[in-house]
Each structure stands twice: as structure tokens, then as C-alpha cells.
N, C-alpha and C positions, 0 to 999 in steps of 0.2 A: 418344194423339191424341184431343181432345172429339171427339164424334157429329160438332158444325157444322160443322168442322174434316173431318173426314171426309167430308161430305155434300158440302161446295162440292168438294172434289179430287172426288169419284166425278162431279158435274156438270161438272166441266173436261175429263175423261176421256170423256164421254157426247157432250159438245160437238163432242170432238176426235173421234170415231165419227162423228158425220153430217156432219161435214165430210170425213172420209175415205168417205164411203158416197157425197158428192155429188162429189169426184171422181171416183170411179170411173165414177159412171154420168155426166159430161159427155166422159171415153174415147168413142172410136172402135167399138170394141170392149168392152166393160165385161165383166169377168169375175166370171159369176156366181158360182161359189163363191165367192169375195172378199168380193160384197156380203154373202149369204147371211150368213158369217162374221161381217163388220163387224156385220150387224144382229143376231144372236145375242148377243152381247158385250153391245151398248147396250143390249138387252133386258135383258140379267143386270143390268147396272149399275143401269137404271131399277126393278129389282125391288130390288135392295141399299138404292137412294133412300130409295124406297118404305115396305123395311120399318126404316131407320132412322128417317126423319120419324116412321113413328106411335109408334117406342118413344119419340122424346125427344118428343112431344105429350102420350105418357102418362102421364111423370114428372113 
């Protein structure tokens, strides 16, 4: 799979994390481990982003 190729899916997946992070907190109830979880994930993913962009910047 190219980098770009890679990069938009991990942005689809990141997308798809803050939309499951803004259900949970428009719940009644929102449960925090849940969020917690979801935003660890998106965290990892935007660091994945992160250090793909600057290898293909650097090539």
C-alpha cells in the first residue's frame, strides 16, 4: 500500500474515532472508559499520521 494510500485510510479511521467519541458523550450517561479508549486509539493513529507525513515529506 503507498504511504498516501495509507495515510487517507488511517484519516478515515481517526474520523471514524471522533465521531464515535462525540456519541458517546451526547449519551445520557457516557461512559468514561469508552471515551478514554476511543481517544487513546485516535491519539496513536494521529501519531501513525504524523510520523508517515514527515517520512514521505522527506523523500
Amino acid at each position: 500500500m503507498a504511504t498516501v494510500d495509507h495515510i487517507e485510510a488511517l484519516k478515515m479511521k481517526h474520523a471514524s474515532l471522533e465521531q464515535a467519541i462525540d456519541q458517546e458523550n451526547t449519551r445520557p450517561h457516557p461512559d468514561d472508559d469508552a471515551i478514554c479508549s476511543l481517544k487513546k486509539r485516535k491519539l496513536m493513529i494521529k501519531d501513525q499520521i504524523a510520523r508517515l507525513s514527515s517520512s514521505e515529506t522527506s523523500h
